[in-house]
N, C-alpha and C positions, 0 to 999 in steps of 0.2 A: 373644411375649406371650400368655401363656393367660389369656385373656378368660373361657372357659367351663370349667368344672371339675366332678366328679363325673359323676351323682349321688355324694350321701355319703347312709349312712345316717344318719337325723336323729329324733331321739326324738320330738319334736316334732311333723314336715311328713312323716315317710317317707322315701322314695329322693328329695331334694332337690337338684336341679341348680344347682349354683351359676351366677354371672354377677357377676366380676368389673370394675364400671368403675370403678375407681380404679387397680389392676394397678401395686403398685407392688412391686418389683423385693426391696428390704429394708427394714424397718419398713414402716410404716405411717402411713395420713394421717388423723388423726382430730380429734376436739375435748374428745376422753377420753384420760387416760392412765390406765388402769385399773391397779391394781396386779396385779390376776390375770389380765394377758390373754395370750392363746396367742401372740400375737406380738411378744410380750417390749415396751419400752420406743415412746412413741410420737417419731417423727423428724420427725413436721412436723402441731404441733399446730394447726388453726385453723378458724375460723367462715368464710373464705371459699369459695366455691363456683365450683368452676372444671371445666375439663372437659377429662377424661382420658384418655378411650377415645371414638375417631367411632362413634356411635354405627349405622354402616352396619358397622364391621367387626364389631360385636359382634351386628348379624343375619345378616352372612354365615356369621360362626363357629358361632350356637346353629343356623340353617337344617342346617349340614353334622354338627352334633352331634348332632340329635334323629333323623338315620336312623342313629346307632349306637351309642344306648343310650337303655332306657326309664327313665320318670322321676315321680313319682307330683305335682309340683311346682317351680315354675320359682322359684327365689331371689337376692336380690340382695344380696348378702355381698362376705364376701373380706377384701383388705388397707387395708381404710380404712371410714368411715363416708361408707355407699351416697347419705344425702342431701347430702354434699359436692358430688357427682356435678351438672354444672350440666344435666345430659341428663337425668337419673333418669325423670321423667316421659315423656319422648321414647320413652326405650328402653323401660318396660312397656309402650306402647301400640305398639312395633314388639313387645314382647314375643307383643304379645296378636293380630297380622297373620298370626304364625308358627305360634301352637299354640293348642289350647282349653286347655292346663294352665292351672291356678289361679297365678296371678305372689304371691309375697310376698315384701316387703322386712325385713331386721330392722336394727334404726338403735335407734342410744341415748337417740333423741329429743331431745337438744339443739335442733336445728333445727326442732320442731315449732311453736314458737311464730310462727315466721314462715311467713305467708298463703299464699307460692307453693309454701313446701316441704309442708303442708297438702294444698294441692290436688292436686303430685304425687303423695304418697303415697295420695291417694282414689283412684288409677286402679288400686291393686294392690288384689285379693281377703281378703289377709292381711296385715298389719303386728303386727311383735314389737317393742316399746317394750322401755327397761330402767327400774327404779328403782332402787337398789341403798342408798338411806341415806333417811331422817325427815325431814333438816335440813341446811344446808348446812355444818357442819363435820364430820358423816360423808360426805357425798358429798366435801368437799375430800379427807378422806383415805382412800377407797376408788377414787373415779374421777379425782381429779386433776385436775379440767374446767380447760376452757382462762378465762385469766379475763375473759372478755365471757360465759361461762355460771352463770346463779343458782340455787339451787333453787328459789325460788318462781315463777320463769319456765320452769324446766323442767316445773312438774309444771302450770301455767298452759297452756304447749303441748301437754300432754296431754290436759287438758280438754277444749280447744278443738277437738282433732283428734277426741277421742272423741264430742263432739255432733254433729259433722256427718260420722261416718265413719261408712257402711253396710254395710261388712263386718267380717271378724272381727278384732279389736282382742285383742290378748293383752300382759303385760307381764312381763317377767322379771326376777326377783329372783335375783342373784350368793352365795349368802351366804358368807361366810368371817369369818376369825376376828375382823376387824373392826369387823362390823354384827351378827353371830350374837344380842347382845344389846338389839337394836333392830327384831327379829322384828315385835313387837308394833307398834309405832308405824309402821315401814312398812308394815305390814299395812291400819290405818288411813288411812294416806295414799291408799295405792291404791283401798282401798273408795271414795273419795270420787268416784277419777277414774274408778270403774265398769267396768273392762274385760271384756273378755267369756271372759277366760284368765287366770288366774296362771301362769305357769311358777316352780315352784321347785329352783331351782339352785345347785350348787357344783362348782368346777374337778374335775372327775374323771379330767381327763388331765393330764401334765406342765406344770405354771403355776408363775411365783413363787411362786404362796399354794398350801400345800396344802388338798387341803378337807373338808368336814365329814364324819362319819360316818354310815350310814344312822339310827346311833339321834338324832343329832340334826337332824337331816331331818325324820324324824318327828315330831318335840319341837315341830319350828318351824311344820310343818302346822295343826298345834292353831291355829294365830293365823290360819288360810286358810281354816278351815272353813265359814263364813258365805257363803265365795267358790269359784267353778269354779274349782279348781286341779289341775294335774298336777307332779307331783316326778318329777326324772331317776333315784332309785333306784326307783322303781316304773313306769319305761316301759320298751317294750320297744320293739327295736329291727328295721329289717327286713337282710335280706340286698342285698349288690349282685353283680350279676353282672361287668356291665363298665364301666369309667370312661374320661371322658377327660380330660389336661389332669394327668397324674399328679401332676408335679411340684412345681406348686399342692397339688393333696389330702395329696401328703406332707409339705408344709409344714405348712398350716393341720390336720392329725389329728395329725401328729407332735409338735407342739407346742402343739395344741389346748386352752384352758383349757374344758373340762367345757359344751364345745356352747354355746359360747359365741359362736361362728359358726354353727352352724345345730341 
């Protein structure tokens, strides 16, 4: 089981070391079935929160990983959505016993609306939210959400997490060919929830959805200008020397939808 993976190069976060607690084998455990995600179709879609990795193994592994490779940031990714994780809390505050790196989780935010997944997430440095649709009949047909998730309670958890969250709050936007036309309105949306990032994005590696072209990347910028945003054709990227945990990284790059993991 590779619990810890990378660093990957991450446009984003840098040399980002992953931390896999969900570690599931094929598919993946979410509450999204996204149509452009790198790890093809979801296998076990749900809002319950269970726990998948002890979270003693997952500080024995990052203590023996961090004397063999540096890393600009410590992250919580992988094959499932990190706040399923009924540990998630547990493990950044052993995160943070091991190293002074900055911990960030990236999660779709589904579960932000609920209290305890809130207050885990305030133990990490960095949180990357997604929005990816206005309304809820773009998010049905973009993210697939499982159906105990709404949009007006999704983007309610964000609020909530962003008033009382005192680090850096970022949100990322997916685009592809199915929202491309709702730039504007989910641009709106997001101004309201105030985040402290835009990330915008489109699959740029091998995904269901192919995705957008730099010219229209640009295009869609126009509606973010009001707002701190960074676009994945305009970052750049660092080098990695050494990885661990290959196996993992060649999964999630090989079939990577456009850092959509990290």
């Amino acid at each position: 089981m590779e619990i810890i993976y990378g660093p990957v190069s991450s446009w984003r976060l840098g040399r980002s070391l992953g931390i896999d607690l969900i570690c599931k084998e094929e598919g993946k455990v979410c509450s999204f079935d996204c149509i452009y995600c790198s790890l093809g179709r979801t296998t076990e879609k749900t809002l319950e929160r269970k726990l998948y990795v002890p979270t003693d193994l997952m500080e024995e592994d990052l203590r023996k990983t961090l004397k063999e490779v540096d890393a600009d940031i410590i992250t919580f990714s992988g094959t499932g959505e990190p706040t399923l994780a009924l540990n998630l809390g547990e493990a950044i505050m052993a995160v943070r016993k091991i190293t002074d790196l900055p911990v960030a989780v990236l999660t779709n935010s589904t579960l932000m609306v609920r209290e305890d997944v809130r207050r885990e997430l305030a133990k990490a440095d960095v949180i990357k939210g997604k929005l990816d649709a206005p309304n809820g009949e773009v998010l049905e047909a973009v993210n697939r959400p499982h159906q105990g998730v709404g949009f007006e309670e999704l983007v309610k958890g964000m609020k909530l997490f962003r008033k009382g969250y005192r680090g850096k709050f970022s949100i990322e936007v997916m685009f592809v060919p199915q929202n491309v036309r709702y730039a504007g309105r989910i641009a709106e949306v997001i101004k309201e929830i105030g985040p402290d990032e835009v990330q915008i994005n489109t699959p740029t590696r091998p995904s269901p959805v192919g995705p957008l072209t730099p010219k229209q990347i640009e295009e869609i910028e126009e509606n973010f200008k009001t707002m701190n945003f960074i676009s994945v054709y305009r970052a750049e990227r660092v080098r990695i020397e050494k990885i661990v945990g290959g196996k993992k990284v060649g999964r999630l790059k090989r079939r990577e939808g456009g850092g959509s993991r990290s």
